[in-house]
N, C-alpha and C positions, 0 to 999 in steps of 0.2 A: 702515035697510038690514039686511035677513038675513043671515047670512054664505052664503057659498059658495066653491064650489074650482071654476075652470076648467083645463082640461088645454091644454099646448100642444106640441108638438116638430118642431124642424128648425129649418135656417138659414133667414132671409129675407131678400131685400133689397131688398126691400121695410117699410115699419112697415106692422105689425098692428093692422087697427082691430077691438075684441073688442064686442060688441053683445049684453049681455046685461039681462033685467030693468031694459032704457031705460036701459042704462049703457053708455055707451063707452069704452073705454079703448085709448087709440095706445102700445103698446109701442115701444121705442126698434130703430132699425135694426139688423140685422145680428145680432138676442141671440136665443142659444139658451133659449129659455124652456124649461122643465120642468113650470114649476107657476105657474097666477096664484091667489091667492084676497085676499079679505079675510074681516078679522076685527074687528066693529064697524064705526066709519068708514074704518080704513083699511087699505087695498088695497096689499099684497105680490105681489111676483115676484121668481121666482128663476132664474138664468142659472144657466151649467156652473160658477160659481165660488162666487157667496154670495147671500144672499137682500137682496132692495133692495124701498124702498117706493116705489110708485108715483111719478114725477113726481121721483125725486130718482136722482143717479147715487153716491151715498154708500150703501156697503155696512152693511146691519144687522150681518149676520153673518155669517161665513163657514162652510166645507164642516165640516160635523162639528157646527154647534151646531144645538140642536134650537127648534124652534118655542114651547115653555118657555119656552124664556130670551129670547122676546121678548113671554109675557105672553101666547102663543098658545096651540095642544092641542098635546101632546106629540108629535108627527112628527119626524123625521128624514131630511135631504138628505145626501148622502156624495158626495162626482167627477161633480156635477151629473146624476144622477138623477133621477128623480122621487122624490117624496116617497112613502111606503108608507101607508097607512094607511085608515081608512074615510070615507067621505064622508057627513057628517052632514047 
């Protein structure tokens, strides 16, 4: 799998089914997404709070740590933003 970064914003209430590269992914109800990507096999999202890996509700990291310190590219999410950076 390549990596890549999807964009997302707003409430729904609905789940998000994301349809990309024959990949689906159902984001959990009611989350402020910001930013999905993955990185190798596996697939992050991040809400207004901390960044979580796909399929699981246990937070990697919270507001302030950068993408680094989970082995990712160096980005930065701060009071659930998006993420700043280039899109490779």
């Amino acid at each position: 799998m390549s990596e890549g970064i999807f964009y997302h914003w707003g409430w729904k209430d609905s789940e998000i089914t994301w349809l990309s590269d024959s990949f689906i992914l159902n984001m959990p109800k009611k989350s402020f997404v910001t930013r999905l990507m993955w990185i190798g096999p596996q697939i992050y999202w991040i809400n207004n709070q901390a960044l979580y890996r796909l399929g699981s509700s246990e937070a990697i990291a919270n507001n302030g740590w950068s993408w680094s310190d989970i082995g990712g590219v160096s980005e930065r999410f701060l009071n659930g933003l998006p993420l700043v950076g280039t899109v490779w």
